[in-house]
C-alpha angles and dihedrals in degrees: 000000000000100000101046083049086062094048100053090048092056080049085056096039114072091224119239122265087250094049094048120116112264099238123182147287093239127068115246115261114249134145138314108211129037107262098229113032085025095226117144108279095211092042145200085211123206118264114273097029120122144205142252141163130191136176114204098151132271101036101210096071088032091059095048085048088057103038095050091059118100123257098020105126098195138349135189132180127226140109147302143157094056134108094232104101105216096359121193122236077251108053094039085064093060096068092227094108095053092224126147114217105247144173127234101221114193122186152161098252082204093069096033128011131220081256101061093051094055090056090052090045096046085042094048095066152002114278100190099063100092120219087356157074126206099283098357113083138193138050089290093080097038126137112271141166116178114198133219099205139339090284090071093028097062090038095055090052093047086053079055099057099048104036090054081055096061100048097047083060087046082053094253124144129257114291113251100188118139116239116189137135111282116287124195114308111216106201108237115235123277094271092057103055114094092353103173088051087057097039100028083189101040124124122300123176104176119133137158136212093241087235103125115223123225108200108221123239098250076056106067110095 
C-alpha cells in the first residue's frame, strides 16, 4: 500500500530537474505526413500560418478535436513543459519527465483566430481538475496553453480570466491550467499521431464542464 501511495504522489507532484529521467540525445521517430490531411508533420509550413499548443489531457482526443476544425492546417501530439530532452509515451506516464501531453495546432489565423482556439480548448475539457483529468491522472494530463508571443500569451490570460469567471457563476472550482511562453515541443511516436483516424473507436477522454466560454475582446489575436 505503501508503495502504490508513493507512486501516485510522484503522478501529482511535477519531479525536480535533478530527479527527471535522463532521456536521449535523438528525437523520437515518429512520422513524416498527417495521417489524415497528409501534410508534412514537421513543415515546412506554408508562409502566414501560425502556431499553437494546448494540453487538455489525453492527447489523442485532444488532437481530432483540433484537426477537424476548419482552417487548421496541421496538427501533432506530443509533449512539452517537462526537463527529459526527446522522452518516450512510456517514460512521460510515468510522471518522471514532467511533461504534459500536448497538441501542435497550425493554422491559417485568417480562417480561424487564436480566439477562436482558446473557446474550443476551455470548452474540450475541465480546467480546474490539477494534474488530471477525469480518469487520467498525473501531470502528464494537466491543463496547459503554451503561448507563441505576447500576443497569445496575453490572450490566453484574458480567456482565464473569464472563463474562470463562468464557471465560478456555474458553481466550478478555480481554474489550475498552466499558462507560460512555448517550451520545446518533443514530437510523440507514429502511433501516436492522429490516433483516433487510425482506431475510430479508440479511447477518448475528453469532457467539458458545459459552461460555454465567451473569449473577451482584448483577447482576439
Amino acid at each position: 500500500m505503501f508503495f502504490l501511495s508513493d507512486m501516485l504522489n510522484k503522478k501529482y507532484n511535477m519531479p525536480k530537474p535533478e530527479e527527471a529521467l535522463p532521456g536521449r540525445d535523438r528525437p523520437m521517430p515518429t512520422a513524416s505526413k498527417h495521417y489524415v490531411s497528409k501534410r508534412p508533420l514537421k513543415g515546412p509550413y506554408p508562409e502566414g500560418l501560425e502556431t499553437a499548443m494546448f494540453g487538455l489531457g489525453c492527447f489523442w482526443g485532444a488532437e481530432r478535436l483540433f484537426w477537424e476544425t476548419e482552417g487548421v492546417w496541421v496538427t501533432a501530439v506530443g509533449y512539452a513543459g517537462g526537463y527529459t530532452p526527446n522522452p518516450t509515451y512510456q517514460e512521460t506516464c510515468t510522471g518522471l519527465t514532467g511533461h504534459a501531453e500536448v497538441v501542435l495546432v497550425v493554422f491559417h489565423p485568417k480562417v480561424v483566430s487564436y480566439a477562436d482556439l482558446l473557446k474550443i480548448f476551455w470548452e474540450a475539457h475541465d480546467p480546474t481538475q490539477g494534474m488530471r483529468q477525469g480518469n487520467d491522472v498525473g501531470t502528464t494530463y494537466r491543463s496547459a496553453i503554451y503561448t507563441f508571443g505576447d500576443a497569445q500569451q496575453e490572450a490566453a490570460l484574458a480567456s482565464r480570466d473569464a472563463y474562470e469567471a463562468a464557471l465560478k457563476e456555474a458553481g466550478r472550482g478555480k481554474i489550475t491550467t498552466e499558462i507560460a511562453p512555448a517550451p520545446e515541443f518533443y514530437f510523440a511516436e507514429e502511433d501516436h499521431q492522429q490516433y483516433l483516424a487510425k482506431n475510430p473507436f479508440g479511447y477518448c477522454g475528453l469532457k467539458g464542464t458545459g459552461v460555454a466560454c465567451a473569449v473577451p475582446a482584448p483577447a482576439v489575436v
